[in-house]
C-alpha positions as CSV (number, residue, x, y, z in Angstrom):
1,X,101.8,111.2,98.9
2,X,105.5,111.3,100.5
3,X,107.1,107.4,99.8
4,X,107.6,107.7,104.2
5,X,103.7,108.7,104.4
6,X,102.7,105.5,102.2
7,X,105.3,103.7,104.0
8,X,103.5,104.7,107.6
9,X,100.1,103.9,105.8
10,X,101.0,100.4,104.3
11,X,102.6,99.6,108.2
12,X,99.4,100.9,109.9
13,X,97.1,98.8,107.9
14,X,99.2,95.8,108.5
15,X,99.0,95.8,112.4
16,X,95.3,96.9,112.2
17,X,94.8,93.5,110.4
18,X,97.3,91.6,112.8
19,X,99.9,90.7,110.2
20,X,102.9,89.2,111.8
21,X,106.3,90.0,112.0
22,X,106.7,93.5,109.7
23,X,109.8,94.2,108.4
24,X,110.7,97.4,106.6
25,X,113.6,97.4,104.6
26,X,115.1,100.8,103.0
27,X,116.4,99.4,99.6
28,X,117.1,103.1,98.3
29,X,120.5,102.5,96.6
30,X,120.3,98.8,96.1
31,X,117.5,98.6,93.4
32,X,115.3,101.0,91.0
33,X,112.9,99.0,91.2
34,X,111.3,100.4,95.2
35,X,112.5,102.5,97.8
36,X,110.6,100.4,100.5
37,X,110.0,96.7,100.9
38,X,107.9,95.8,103.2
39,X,107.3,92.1,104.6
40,X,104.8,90.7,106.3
41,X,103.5,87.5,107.5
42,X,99.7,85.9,107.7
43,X,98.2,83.4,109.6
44,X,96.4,81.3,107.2
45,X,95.8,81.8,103.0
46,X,92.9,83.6,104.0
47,X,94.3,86.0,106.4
48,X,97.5,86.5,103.3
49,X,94.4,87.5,101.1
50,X,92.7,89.5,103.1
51,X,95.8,91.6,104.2
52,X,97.0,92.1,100.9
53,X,93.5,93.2,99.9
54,X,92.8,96.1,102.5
55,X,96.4,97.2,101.6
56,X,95.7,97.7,98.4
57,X,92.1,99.6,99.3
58,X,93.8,101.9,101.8
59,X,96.5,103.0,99.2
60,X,93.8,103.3,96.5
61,X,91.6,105.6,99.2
62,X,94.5,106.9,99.9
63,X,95.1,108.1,96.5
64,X,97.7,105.8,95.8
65,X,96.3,103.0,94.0
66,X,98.5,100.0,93.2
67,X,100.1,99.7,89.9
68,X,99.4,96.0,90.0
69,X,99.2,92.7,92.3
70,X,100.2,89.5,92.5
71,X,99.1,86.1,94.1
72,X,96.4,88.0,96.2
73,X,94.3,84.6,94.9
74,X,96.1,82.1,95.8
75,X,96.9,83.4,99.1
76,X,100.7,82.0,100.0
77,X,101.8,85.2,98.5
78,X,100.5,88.2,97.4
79,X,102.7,91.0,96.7
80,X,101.1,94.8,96.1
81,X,102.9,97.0,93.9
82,X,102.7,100.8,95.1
83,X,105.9,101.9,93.1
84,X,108.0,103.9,96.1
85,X,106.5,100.7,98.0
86,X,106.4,96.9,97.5
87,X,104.4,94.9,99.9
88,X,104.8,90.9,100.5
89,X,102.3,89.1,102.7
90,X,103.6,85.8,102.9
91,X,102.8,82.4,104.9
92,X,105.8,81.9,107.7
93,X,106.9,79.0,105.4
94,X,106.9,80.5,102.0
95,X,108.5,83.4,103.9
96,X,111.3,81.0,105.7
97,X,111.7,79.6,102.5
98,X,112.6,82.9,100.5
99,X,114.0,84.9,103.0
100,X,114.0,87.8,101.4
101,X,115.3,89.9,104.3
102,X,118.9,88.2,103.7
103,X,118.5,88.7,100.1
104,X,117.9,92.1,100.1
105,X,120.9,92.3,103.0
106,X,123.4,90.2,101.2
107,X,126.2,93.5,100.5
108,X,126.3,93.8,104.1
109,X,126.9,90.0,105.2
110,X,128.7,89.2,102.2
111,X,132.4,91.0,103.2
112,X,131.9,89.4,106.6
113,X,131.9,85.4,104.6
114,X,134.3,86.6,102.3
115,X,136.6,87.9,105.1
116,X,135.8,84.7,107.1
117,X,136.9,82.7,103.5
118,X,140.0,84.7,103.2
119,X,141.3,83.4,106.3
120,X,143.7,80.0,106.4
């Protein structure tokens, strides 16, 4: 499967199970790590879990199974690992406290501050 397929898949599954604010980020060029991040919220622990679980099963039936996962448990944050695609379900305040949509945008707000710091 196409990383933009699994991409479409993993965004599907997360407004069928009415995760909250998705974000897609194209980190192509930035990282070896991914080509996609995708964030989401949940409502509740459980709903985190259960998000992060069907994820998982749809890449999997998919024939894309994840190569690992990570706080699907506990709940706060659980992040699915489908190599071309990382997937973070988060709690709004775990996710307000990270903010990993500025960190993974930093090269394009940084010259702005530093051009705001260069000036007298």
């Amino acid at each position: 499967m196409q990383v933009d397929q699994l991409r479409d898949l993993v965004v599907a599954t997360l407004e069928e199970m009415k995760a909250r604010d998705i974000t897609v980020l194209d980190v192509r060029g930035k990282t070896s790590i991914t080509d996609i991040m995708i964030i989401a919220s949940g409502t509740s622990d459980r709903h985190v879990k259960a998000v992060a679980e069907t994820v998982a099963f749809k890449a999997k039936e998919a024939g894309e199974p994840p190569l690992g996962t990570e706080g699907v448990n506990e709940g706060e944050w659980a992040l699915i690992d489908l190599n071309g695609v990382v997937v973070h379900v988060m709690l709004p305040k775990v996710r307000d406290f990270y903010h990993l949509e500025r960190l993974w945008s930093m090269d394009e707000i940084a010259p702005k501050e530093e051009a705001a710091a260069d000036k007298p």
